[in-house]
C-alpha positions in Angstrom: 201.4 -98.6 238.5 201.2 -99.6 234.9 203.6 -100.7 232.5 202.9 -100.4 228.8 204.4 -102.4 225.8 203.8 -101.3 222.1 203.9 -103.6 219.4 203.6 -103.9 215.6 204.4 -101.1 214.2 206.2 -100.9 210.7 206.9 -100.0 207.0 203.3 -100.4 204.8 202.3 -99.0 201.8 199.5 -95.7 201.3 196.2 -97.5 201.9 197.3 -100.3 203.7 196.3 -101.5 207.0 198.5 -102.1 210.2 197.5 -103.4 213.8 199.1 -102.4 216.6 198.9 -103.7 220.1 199.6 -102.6 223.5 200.5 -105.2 226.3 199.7 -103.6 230.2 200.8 -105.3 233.2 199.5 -104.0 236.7 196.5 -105.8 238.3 193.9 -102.5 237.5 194.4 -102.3 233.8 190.8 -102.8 233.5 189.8 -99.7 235.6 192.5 -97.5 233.2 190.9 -95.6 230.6 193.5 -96.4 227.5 194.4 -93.7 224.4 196.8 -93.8 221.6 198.8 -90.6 220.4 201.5 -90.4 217.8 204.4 -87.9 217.5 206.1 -87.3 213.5 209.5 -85.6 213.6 209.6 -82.1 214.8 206.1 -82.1 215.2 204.2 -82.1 219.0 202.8 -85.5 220.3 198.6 -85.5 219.3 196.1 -87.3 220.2 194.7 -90.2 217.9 192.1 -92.7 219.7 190.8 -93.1 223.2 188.7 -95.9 224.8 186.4 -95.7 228.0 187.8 -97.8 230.6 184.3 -99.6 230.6 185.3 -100.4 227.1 181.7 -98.3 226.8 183.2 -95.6 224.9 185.5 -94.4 222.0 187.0 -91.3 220.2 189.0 -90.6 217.5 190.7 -87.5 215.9 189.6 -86.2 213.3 192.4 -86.8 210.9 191.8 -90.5 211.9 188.0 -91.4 212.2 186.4 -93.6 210.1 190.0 -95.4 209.6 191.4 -96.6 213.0 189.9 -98.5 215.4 190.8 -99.0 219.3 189.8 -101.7 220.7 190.7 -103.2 224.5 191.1 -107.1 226.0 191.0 -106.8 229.5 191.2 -110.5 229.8 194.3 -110.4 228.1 195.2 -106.6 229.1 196.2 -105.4 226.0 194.6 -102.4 223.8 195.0 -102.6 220.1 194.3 -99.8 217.1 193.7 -101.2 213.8 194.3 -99.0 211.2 193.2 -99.2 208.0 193.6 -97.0 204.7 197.2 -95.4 205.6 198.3 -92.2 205.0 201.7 -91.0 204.1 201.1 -88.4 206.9 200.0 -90.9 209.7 203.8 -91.8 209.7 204.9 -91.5 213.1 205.7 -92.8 216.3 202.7 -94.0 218.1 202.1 -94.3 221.7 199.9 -96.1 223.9 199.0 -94.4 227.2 196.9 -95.2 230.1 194.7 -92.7 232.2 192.9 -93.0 235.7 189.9 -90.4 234.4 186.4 -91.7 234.7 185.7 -90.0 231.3 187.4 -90.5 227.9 190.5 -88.5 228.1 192.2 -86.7 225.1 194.7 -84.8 226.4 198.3 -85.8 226.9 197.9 -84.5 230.4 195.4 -86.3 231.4 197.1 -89.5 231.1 200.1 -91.2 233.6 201.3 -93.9 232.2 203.0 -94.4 228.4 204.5 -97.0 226.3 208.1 -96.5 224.9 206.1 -96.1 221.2 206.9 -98.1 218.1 207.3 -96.7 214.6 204.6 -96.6 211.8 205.7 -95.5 208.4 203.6 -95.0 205.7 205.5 -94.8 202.2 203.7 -93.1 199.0 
């Protein structure tokens, strides 16, 4: 079992930069591999970022790459995603998840465990 707690989320301006984290308890965070997706109103819940759970291995949607950033602490078991250069249309509920695939996962599927999400909002 693995229970996930998103943090820092909020309002920034287009092209500003916002970190969020994602605290895990459960004793085998380190062997989960860890993804962020975000869901805008009326819109279906997509995938942004995934990490390996060797830490080995990232990637990023399109829509995102070259801008966010995950990154994982299995010291402190938590997962961030920096994100940098905002767009209006990355506004959104985002969602840390956690999945027991050896591979990087990118489906919503493929992942068992989610965070409760925290709100981004990107005004223009």
């Amino acid at each position: 079992q693995v229970q996930l707690v998103e943090s820092g989320g909020g309002l920034v301006q287009t092209g500003g930069s916002l970190r969020l984290s994602c605290a895990a308890s459960g004793r085998t965070f380190s062997s989960y591999g860890m993804g962020w997706f975000r869901q805008a109103p009326g819109k279906e819940r997509e995938f942004v970022a995934a990490l390996h759970w060797s830490g080995a291995g990232t990637y990023y949607a399109d829509s995102v790459k070259g801008r966010f950033t995950i990154s994982r602490d299995n010291a402190k078991n938590t997962v961030g995603l920096q994100m940098n250069s905002l767009k209006p249309e990355d506004t959104a509920v985002y969602y840390c998840a956690a999945s027991a695939r050896t591979y990087i996962a990118t489906a919503r599927m493929e992942y068992a465990y989610w965070g409760q999400g925290t709100q981004v909002t990107v005004s223009s």
